[in-house]
KENU-492581 format. One record per residue (C-alpha): residue number from 1; x, y, z. Coordinates in Angstrom, 2 decimals, decimal comma, always signed. Layout:
# KENU-492581
REC:seq:X:Y:Z
REC:NUM:X:Y:Z $
...
This chain:
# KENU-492581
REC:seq:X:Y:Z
REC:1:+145,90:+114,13:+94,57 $
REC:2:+142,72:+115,40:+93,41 $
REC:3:+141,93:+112,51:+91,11 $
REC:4:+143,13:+110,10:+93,80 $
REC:5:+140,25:+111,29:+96,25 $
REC:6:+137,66:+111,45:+93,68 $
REC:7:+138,56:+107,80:+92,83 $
REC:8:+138,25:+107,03:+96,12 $
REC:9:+134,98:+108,48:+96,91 $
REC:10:+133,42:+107,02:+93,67 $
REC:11:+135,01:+103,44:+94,60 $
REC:12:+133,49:+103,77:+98,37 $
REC:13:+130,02:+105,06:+97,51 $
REC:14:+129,76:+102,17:+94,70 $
REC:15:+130,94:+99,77:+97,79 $
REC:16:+128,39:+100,87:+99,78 $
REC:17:+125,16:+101,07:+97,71 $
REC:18:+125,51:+99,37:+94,76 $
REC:19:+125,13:+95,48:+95,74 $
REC:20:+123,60:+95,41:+91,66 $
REC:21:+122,57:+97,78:+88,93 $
REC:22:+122,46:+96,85:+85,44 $
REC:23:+124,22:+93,61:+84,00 $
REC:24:+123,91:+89,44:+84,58 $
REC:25:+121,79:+89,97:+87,87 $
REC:26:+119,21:+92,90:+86,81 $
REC:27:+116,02:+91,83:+85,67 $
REC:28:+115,68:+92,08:+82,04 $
REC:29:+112,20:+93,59:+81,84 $
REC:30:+111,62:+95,90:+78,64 $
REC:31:+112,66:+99,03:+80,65 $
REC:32:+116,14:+97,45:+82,28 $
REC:33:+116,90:+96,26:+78,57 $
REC:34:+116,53:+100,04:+77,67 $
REC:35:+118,86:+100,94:+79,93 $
REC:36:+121,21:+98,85:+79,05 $
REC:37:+120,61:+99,57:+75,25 $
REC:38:+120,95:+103,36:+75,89 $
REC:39:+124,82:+105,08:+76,36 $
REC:40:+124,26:+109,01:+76,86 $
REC:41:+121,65:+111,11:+75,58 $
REC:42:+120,87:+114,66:+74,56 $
REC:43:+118,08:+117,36:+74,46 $
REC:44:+116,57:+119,48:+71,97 $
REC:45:+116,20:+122,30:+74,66 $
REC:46:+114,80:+126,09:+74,22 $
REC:47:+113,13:+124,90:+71,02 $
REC:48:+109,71:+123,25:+71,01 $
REC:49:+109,14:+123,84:+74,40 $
REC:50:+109,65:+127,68:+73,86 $
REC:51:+106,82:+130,29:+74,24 $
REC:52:+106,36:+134,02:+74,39 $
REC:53:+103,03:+134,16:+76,02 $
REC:54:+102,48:+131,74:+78,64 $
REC:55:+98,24:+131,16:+77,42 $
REC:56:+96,59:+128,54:+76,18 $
REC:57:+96,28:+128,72:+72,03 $
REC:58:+98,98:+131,58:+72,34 $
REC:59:+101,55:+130,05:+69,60 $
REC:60:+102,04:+129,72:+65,99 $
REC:61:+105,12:+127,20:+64,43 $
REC:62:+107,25:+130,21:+64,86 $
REC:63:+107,56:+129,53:+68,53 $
REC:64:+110,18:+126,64:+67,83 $
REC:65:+112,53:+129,58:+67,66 $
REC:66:+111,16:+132,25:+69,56 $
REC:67:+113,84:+131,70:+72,53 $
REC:68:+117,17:+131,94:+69,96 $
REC:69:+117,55:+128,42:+68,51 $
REC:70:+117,01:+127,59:+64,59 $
REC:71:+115,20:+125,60:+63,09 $
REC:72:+115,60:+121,90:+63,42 $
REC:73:+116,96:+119,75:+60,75 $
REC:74:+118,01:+116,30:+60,25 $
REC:75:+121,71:+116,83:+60,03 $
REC:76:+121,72:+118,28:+63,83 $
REC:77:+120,73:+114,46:+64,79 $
REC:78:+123,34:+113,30:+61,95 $
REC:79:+125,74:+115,11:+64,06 $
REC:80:+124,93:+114,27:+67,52 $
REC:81:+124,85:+110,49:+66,10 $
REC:82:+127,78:+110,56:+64,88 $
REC:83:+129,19:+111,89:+68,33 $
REC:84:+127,92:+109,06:+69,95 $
REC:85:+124,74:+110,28:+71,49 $
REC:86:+122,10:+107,85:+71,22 $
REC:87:+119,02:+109,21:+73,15 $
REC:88:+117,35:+112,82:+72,14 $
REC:89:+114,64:+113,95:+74,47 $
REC:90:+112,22:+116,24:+72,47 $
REC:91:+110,96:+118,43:+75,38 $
REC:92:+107,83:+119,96:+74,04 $
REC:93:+105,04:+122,46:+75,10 $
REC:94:+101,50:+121,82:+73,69 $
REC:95:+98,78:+124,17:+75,85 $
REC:96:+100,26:+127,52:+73,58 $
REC:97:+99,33:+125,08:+70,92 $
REC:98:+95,64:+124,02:+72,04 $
REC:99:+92,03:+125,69:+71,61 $
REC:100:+89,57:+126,46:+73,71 $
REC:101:+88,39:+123,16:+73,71 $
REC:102:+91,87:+120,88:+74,66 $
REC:103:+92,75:+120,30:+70,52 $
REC:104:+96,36:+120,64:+69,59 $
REC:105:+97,10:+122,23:+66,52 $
REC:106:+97,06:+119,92:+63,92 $
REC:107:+99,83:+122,08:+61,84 $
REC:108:+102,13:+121,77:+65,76 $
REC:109:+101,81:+117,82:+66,11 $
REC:110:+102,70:+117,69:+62,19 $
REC:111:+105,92:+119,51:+63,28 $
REC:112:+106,34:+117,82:+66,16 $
REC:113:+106,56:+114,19:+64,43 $
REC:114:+108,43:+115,34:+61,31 $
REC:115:+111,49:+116,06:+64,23 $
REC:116:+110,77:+112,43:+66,36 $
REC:117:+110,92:+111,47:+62,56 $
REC:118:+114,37:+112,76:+62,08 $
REC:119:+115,75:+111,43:+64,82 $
REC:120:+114,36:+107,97:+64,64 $
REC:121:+115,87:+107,70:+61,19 $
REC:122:+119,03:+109,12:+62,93 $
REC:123:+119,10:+105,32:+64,98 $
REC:124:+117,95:+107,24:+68,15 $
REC:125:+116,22:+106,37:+71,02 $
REC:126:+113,81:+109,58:+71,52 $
REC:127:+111,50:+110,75:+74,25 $
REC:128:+108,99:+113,44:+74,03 $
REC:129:+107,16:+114,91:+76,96 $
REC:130:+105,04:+117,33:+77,98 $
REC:131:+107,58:+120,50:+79,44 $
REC:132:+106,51:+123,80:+80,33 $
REC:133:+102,79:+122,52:+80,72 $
REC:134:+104,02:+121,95:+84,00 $
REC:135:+106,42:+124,87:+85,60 $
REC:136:+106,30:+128,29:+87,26 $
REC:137:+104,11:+129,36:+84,45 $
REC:138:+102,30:+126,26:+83,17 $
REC:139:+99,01:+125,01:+83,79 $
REC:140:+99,53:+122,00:+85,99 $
REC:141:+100,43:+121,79:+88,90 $
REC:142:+100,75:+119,27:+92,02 $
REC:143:+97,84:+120,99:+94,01 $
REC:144:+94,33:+120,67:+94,88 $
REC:145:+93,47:+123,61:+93,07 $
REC:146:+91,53:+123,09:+89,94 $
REC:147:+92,94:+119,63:+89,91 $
REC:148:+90,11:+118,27:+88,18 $
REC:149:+90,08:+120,40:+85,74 $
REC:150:+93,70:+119,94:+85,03 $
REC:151:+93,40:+116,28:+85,39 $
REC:152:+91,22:+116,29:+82,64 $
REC:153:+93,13:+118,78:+80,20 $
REC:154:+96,07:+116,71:+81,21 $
REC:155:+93,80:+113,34:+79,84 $
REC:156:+93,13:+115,00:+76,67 $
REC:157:+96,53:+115,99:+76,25 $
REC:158:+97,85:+112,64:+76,30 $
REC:159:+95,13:+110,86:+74,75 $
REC:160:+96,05:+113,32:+71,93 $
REC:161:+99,53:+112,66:+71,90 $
REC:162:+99,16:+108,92:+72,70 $
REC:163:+97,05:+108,28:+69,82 $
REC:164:+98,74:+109,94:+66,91 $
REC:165:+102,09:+108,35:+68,07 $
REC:166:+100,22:+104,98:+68,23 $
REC:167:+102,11:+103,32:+66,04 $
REC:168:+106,03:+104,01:+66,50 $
REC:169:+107,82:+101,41:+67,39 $
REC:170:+109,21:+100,90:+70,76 $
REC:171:+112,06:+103,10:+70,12 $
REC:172:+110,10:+106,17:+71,16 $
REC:173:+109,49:+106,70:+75,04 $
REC:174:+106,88:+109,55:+76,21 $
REC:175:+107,58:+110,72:+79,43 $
REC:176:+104,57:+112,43:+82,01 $
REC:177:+105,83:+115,64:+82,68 $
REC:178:+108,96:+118,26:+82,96 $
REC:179:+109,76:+119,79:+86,56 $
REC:180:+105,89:+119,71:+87,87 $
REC:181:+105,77:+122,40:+90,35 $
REC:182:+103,00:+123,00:+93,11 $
REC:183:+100,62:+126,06:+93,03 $
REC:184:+103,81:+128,09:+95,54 $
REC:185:+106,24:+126,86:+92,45 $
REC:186:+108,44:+125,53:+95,55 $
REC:187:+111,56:+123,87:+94,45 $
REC:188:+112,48:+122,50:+97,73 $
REC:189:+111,13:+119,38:+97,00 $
REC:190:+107,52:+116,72:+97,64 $
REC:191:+105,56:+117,83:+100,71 $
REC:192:+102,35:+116,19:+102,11 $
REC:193:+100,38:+117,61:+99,29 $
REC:194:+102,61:+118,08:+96,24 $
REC:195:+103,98:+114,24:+96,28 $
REC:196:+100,55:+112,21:+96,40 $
REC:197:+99,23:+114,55:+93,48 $
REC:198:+102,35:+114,20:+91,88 $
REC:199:+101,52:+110,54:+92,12 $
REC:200:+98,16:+110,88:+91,47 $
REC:201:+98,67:+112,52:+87,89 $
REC:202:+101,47:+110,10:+86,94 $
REC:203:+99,14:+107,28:+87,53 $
REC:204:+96,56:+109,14:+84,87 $
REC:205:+99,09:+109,38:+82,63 $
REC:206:+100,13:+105,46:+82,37 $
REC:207:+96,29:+104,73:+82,53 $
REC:208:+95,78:+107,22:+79,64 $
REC:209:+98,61:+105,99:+77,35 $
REC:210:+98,06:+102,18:+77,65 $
REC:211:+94,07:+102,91:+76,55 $
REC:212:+94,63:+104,41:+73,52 $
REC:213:+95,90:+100,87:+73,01 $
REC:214:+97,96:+100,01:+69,65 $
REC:215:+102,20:+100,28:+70,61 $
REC:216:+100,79:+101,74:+73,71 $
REC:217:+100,43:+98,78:+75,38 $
REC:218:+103,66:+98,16:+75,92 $
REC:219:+105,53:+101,62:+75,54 $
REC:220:+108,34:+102,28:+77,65 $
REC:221:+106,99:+104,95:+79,74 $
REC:222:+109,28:+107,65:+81,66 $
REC:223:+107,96:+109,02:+85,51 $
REC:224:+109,19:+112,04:+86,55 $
REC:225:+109,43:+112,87:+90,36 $
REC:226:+107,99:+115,74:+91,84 $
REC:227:+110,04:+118,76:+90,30 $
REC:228:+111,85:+115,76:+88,53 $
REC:229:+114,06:+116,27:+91,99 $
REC:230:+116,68:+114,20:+93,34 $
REC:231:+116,54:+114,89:+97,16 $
REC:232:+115,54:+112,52:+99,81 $
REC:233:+112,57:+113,74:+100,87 $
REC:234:+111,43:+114,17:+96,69 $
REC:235:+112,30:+110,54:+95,85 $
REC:236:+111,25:+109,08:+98,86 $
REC:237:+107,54:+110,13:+98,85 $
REC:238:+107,43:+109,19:+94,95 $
REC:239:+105,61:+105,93:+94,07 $
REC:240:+105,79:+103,98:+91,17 $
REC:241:+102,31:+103,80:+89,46 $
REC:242:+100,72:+100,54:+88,55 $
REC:243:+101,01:+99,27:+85,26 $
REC:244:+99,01:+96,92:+82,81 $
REC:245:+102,36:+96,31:+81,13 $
REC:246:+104,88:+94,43:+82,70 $
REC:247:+108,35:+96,36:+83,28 $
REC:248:+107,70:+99,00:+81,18 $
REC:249:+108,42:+102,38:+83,55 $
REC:250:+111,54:+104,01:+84,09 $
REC:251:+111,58:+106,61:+87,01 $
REC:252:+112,83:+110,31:+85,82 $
REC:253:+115,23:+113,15:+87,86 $
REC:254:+117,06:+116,52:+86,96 $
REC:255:+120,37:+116,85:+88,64 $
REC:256:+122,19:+120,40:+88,35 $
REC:257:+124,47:+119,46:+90,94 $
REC:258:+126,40:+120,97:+92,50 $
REC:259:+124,40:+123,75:+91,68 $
REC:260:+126,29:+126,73:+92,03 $
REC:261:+128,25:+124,96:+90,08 $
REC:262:+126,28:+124,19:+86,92 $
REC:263:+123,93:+127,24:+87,22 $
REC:264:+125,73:+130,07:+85,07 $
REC:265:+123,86:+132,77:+87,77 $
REC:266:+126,67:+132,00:+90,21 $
REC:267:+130,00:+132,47:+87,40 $
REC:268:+132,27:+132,66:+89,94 $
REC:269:+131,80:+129,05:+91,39 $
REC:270:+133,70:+127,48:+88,81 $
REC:271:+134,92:+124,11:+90,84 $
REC:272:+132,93:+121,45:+92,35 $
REC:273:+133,37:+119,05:+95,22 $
REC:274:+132,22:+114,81:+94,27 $
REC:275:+130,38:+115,30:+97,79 $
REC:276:+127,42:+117,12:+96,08 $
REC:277:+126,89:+114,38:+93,32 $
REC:278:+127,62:+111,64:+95,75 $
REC:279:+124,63:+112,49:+98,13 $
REC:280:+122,20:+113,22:+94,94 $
REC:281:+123,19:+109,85:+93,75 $
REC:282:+123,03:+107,91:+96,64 $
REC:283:+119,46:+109,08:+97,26 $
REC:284:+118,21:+107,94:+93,49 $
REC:285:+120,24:+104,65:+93,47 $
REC:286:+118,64:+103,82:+97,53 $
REC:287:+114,98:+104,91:+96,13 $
REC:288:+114,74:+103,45:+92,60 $
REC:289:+117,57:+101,28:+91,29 $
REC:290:+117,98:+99,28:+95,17 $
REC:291:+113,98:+98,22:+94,53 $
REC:292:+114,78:+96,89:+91,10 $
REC:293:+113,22:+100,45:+89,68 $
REC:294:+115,17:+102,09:+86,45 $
REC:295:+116,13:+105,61:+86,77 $
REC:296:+117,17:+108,22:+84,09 $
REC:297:+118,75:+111,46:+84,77 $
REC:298:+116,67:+113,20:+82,01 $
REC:299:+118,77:+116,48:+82,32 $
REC:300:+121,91:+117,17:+83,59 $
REC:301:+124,70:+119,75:+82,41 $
REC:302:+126,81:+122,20:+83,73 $
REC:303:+126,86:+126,14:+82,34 $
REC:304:+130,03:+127,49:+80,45 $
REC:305:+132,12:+129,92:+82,43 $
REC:306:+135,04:+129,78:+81,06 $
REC:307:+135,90:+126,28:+82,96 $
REC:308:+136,72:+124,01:+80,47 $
REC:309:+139,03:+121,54:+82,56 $
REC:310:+136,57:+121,76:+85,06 $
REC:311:+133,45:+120,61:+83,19 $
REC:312:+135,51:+117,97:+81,77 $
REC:313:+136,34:+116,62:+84,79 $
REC:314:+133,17:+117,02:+86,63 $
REC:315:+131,03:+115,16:+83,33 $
REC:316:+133,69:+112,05:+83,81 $
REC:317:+132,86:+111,93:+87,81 $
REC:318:+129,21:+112,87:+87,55 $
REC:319:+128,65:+110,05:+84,15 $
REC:320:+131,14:+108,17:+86,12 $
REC:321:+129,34:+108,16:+89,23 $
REC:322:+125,80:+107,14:+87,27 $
REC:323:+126,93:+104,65:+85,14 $
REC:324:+128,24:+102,74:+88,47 $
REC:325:+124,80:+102,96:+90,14 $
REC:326:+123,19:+101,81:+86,63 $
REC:327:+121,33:+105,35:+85,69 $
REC:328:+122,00:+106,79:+82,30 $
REC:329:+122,23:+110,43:+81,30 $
REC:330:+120,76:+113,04:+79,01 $
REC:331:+122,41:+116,63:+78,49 $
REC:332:+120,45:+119,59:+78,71 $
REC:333:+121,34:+121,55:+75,59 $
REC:334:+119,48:+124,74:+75,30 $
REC:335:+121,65:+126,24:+72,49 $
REC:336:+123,38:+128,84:+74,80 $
REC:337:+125,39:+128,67:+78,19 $
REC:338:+124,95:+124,43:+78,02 $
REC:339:+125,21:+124,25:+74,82 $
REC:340:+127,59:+121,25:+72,48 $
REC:341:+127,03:+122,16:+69,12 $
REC:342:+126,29:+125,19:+67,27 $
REC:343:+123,05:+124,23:+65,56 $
REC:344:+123,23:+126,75:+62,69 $
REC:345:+125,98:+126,19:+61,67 $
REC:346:+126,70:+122,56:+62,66 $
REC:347:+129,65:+122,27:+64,03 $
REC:348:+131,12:+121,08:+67,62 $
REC:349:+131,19:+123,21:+70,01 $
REC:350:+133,06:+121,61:+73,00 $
REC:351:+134,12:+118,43:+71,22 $
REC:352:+136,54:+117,92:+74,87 $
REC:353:+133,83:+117,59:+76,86 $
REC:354:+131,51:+115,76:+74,42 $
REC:355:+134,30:+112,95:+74,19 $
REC:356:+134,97:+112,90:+78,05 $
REC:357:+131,29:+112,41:+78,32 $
REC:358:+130,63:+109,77:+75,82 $
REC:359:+134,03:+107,80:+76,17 $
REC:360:+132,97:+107,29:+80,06 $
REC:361:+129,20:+106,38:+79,39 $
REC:362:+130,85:+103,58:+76,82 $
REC:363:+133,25:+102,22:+79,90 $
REC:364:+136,19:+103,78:+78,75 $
REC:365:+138,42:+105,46:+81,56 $
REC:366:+138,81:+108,73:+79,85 $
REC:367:+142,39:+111,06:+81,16 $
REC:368:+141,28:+114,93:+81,32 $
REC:369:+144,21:+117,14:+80,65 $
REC:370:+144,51:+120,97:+81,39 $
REC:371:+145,23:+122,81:+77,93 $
REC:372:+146,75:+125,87:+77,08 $
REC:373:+144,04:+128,31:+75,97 $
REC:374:+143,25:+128,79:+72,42 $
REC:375:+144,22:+132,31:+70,68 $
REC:376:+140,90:+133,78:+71,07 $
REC:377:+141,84:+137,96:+70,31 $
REC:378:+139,15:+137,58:+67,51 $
REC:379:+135,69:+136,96:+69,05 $
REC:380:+134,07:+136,86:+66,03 $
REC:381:+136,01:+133,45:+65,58 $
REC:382:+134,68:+132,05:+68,32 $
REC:383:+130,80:+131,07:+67,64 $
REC:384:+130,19:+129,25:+71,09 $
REC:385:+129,65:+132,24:+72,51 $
REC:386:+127,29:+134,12:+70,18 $
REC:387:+123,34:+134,37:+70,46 $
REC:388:+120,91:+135,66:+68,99 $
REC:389:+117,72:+136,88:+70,88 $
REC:390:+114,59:+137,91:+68,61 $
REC:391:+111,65:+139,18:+70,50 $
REC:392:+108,90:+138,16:+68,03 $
REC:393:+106,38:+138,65:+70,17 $
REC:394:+106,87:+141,89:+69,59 $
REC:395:+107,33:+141,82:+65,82 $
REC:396:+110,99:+140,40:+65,18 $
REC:397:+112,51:+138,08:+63,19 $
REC:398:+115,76:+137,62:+62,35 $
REC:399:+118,83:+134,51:+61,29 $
REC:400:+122,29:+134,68:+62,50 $
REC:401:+124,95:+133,07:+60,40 $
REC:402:+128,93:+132,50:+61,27 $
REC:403:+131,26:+132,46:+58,16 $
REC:404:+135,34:+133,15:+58,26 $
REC:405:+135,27:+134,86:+61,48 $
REC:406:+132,05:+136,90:+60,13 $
REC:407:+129,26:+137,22:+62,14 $
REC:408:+126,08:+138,04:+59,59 $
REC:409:+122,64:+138,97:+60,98 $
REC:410:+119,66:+139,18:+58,57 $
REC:411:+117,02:+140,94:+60,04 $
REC:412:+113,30:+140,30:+58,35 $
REC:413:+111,72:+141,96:+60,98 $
REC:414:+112,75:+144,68:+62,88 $
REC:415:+110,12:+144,61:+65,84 $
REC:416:+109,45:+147,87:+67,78 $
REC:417:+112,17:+148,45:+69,50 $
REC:418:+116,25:+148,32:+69,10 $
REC:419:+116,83:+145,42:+71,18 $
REC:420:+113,45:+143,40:+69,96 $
REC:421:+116,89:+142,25:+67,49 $
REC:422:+120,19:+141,79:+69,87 $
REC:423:+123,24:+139,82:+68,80 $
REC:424:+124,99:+138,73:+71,93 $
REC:425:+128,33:+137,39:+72,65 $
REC:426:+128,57:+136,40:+76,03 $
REC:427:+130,88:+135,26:+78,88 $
REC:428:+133,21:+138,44:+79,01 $
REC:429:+134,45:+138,98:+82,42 $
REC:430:+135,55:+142,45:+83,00 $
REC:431:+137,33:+143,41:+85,93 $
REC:432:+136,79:+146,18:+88,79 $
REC:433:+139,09:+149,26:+87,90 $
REC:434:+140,45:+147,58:+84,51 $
REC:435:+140,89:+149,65:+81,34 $
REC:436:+140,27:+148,08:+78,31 $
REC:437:+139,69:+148,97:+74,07 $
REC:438:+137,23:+147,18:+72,27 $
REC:439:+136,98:+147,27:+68,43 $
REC:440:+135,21:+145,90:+65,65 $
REC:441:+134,72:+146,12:+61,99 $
REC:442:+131,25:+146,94:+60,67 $
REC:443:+129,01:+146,76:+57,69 $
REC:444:+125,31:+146,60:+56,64 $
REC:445:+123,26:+145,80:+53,18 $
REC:446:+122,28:+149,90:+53,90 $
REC:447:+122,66:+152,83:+56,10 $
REC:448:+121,72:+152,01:+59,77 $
REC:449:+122,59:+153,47:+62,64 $
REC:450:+122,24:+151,47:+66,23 $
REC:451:+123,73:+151,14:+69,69 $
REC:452:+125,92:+148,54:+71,35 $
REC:453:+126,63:+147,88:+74,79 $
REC:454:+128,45:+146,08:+77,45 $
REC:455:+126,14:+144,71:+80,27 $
REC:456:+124,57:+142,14:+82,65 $
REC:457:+123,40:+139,21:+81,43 $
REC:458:+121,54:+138,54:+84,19 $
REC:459:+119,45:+140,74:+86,67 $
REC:460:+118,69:+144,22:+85,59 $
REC:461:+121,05:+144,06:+82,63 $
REC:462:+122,70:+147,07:+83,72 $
REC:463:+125,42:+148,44:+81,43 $
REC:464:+129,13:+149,17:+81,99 $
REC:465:+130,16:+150,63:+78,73 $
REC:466:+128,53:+151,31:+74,75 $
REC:467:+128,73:+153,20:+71,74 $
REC:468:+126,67:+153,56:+68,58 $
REC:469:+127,68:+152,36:+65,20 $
REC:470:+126,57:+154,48:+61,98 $
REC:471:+126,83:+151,39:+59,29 $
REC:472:+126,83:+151,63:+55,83 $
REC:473:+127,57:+149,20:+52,95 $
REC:474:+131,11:+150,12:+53,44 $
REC:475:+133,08:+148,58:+56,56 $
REC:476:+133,37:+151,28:+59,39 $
REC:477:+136,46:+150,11:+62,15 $
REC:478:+134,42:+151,01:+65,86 $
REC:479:+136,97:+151,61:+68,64 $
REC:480:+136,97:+152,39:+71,90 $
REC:481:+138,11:+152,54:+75,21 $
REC:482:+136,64:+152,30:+78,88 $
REC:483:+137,01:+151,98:+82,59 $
REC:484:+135,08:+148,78:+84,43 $
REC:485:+133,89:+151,53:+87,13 $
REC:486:+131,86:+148,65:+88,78 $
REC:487:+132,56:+145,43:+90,31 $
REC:488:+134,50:+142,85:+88,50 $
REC:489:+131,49:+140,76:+86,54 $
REC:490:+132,49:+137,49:+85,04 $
REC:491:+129,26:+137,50:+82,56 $
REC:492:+129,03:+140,17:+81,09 $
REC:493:+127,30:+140,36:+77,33 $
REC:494:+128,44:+142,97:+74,53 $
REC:495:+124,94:+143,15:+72,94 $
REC:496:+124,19:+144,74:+69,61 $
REC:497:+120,83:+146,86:+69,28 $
REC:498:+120,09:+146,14:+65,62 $
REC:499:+116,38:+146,21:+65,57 $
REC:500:+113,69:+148,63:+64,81 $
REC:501:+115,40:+150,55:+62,00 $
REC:502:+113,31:+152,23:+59,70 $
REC:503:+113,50:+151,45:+56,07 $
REC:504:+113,36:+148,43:+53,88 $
REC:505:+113,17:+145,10:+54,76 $
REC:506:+114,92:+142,42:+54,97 $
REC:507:+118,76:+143,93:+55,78 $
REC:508:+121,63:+142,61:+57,54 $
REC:509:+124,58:+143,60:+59,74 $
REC:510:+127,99:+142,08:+59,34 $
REC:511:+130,58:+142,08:+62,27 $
REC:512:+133,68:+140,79:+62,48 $
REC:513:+137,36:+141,32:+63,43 $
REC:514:+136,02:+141,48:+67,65 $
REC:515:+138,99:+142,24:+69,85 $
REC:516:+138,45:+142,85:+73,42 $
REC:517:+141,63:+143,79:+75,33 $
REC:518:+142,62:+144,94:+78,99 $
REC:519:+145,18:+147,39:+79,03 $
């Protein structure tokens, strides 16, 4: 019955806004032909646009994997090619990269062009941006204070990135800005204020591109709204700029919706209603697509709690949904709760939801089944749901590494505190009043001793049970048992202190054999 309304509601809301998108009648200007040329895309989240300290010139190259990720390599864009994603979108964060006088490291756009490199050579579209620039803690914002100032950081910026891209082919797209917020970082969407600056900067940024001249001319250049939102009042005061080159914009939106939905700080709204993506929808396809205007959904994705059938089905409606109205989609991967693949160690991580996905952006109509749950009693097994956070801002540094169920963590630097080096696997749900045992097996290159907990992920990371682990180079079996004294919590994190241990460096912590079980 379900799938019967759903098919109903997509069928009525293509009836009744979609008189053309993309095909015979669409004009076939540079930016249509992209859209036609492009089937799903994905992003290189949490990784070049991640920083510890939000200041100009704050950032070395180790930032690419300050927030958790690894480093990129080619064969991560051999992989996602291979799945059938297409696009990449390189989100990127340059003012922790630039001196005192607007220059971007030389050693950070080197990096940042060996990856659009990779990917090109992959047979990828790829755009690169500007991300946390713009933000609750960037630089930019849409608002009369210090705008020009910003307006002319933001000119150097671009001319900067504009001219050492120069000459890439038309395969590469840049796009103006992430999720531009105003000076109140409001996120309910373009006011009097917000959306004519929003406008206003956008404008700068196609004038700045096309005069650095070269491929320029001609790139295919991405416009994000105002908060790159999708609501009426967002879209509707957003204004395509004008443009020496003929066709050449596509307009840009983020839609988490339904939010509660997608957003893993809600884990108990695990279902969604085609009502919330209709509405979104409906207010891009009326503002940009109706006026002949291309529209990408930049990021989109929906957080892992435990939903599987229900992120499958929700990627077919919501790709479904887009595809109809003639707007293509990128995934926001940021190597954690909305993540695909494992990127160290290169495998798929939700290869379901990656084919419902790509199957419907090709045409196909793509049958989601519910499946029996896999025999998950060893966690260690499971890699989707491992992390690794490194503070190196204060001092850390550390690789994780998944091997037979083995969970290895070398630690190079232990920072200055325990949990400046936490392991995480995440996603446990432990329920109000349960009892459960927990136990592990344990070794390390040398004597260490640390802590490990069960917790919030979220909030004030309270904790609900722990122990400490005295590790040698000999494995050590950890049991226990506890009482969830506190409200059932569906994401809860057993973390692993492992940093800040005196002694020689490097050394490394091996845990496998994970067994979580309610009683």
């Amino acid at each position: 019955m379900k799938k019967l309304v759903s098919a109903l509601l997509a069928l009525l809301l293509a009836l009744s806004v979609l008189p053309c998108a993309i095909g015979e009648d669409a004009p076939l200007t540079p930016a249509w032909q992209r859209m036609n040329d492009i089937t799903i895309g994905w992003n290189l989240g949490n990784t070049f646009d991640a920083f510890d300290k939000n200041e100009f010139g704050s950032a070395g190259l180790s930032s690419e994997t300050i927030w958790g990720n690894p480093y990129t390599k080619k064969p991560l864009f051999e992989l996602l090619r291979s799945l059938g994603f297409d696009t990449v979108r390189i989100p990127v964060t340059w003012y922790t990269h630039m001196d005192e006088n607007y220059t971007v490291d030389p050693a950070w756009m080197a990096r940042v062009h060996e990856v659009v490199d990779m990917a090109l050579e992959c047979d990828m579209y790829v755009i690169l941006n500007i991300h946390h620039d713009t933000g609750e803690k960037g630089w930019l914002h849409a608002s009369k204070t210090g705008l020009e100032e910003n307006k002319r950081i933001f000119t150097l910026l671009w001319q900067q990135i504009a001219e050492s891209f120069r000459d890439y082919d038309d395969r590469l797209m840049f796009e103006n800005f992430n999720e531009i917020l105003d000076e109140f970082n409001s996120w309910s969407g373009a006011n009097a204020v917000s959306g004519p600056i929003t406008n206003e900067l956008s404008q700068l940024f196609v004038d700045t591109v096309r005069a650095t001249g070269g491929n320029n001319d001609e790139r295919i250049l991405v416009i994000n709204t105002y908060c790159a939102g999708g609501s009426s009042n967002t879209v509707n005061a957003f204004v395509l700029p004008a443009d020496s080159a003929e066709g050449c914009l596509i307009a840009g939106v983020h839609m988490y919706v339904p939010y509660h939905f997608t957003a893993g700080e809600y884990p108990r709204t695990t279902g969604w209603k085609p009502n919330d993506i209709d509405t979104y929808f409906k207010n891009v396809y009326n503002a940009f697509i109706s006026k002949g205007i291309p529209c990408l959904a930049g990021e989109f994705g929906a957080e892992d709690k435990q939903n599987d059938y229900e992120r499958e089905t929700w990627a077919k409606y919501y790709v479904k949904t887009a595809l109809d109205l003639g707007i293509k989609c990128l995934w926001w991967d940021n190597g954690s709760g909305f993540r695909l693949v494992n990127r160290r160690s290169g495998t798929v991580a939700f290869p379901y939801l990656i084919d419902v996905m790509v199957r419907t952006a090709q045409g196909e109509d793509v049958e989601v089944t519910l499946r029996d749950g896999a025999d998950d009693a060893n966690l260690c097994s499971d890699d989707t749901k491992w992390n690794l956070w490194v503070d190196k801002s204060q001092g850390g540094l550390a690789d994780i590494d998944y091997d037979s169920g083995v969970v290895s963590i070398t630690v190079q630097k232990p920072g200055a505190s325990p949990w400046h080096v936490q392991p995480t696997y995440s996603y446990i749900t432990l329920e109000k009043g349960a009892d459960y045992s927990v136990e592990f097996d344990v070794s390390a290159s040398r004597a260490l001793t640390f802590d490990y907990y069960f917790q919030q992920s979220y909030g004030s990371y309270s904790a609900y049970a722990g122990g400490s682990v005295d590790a040698d180079t000999q494995t050590v079996h950890v049991t226990q048992t506890f009482t969830m004294d506190s409200n059932t919590d569906e994401r809860v994190a057993l973390v692993f202190n492992i940093g800040a241990q005196e002694g020689d460096t490097p050394y490394t912590v091996n845990i496998s054999g994970l067994r979580l079980v309610k009683n």
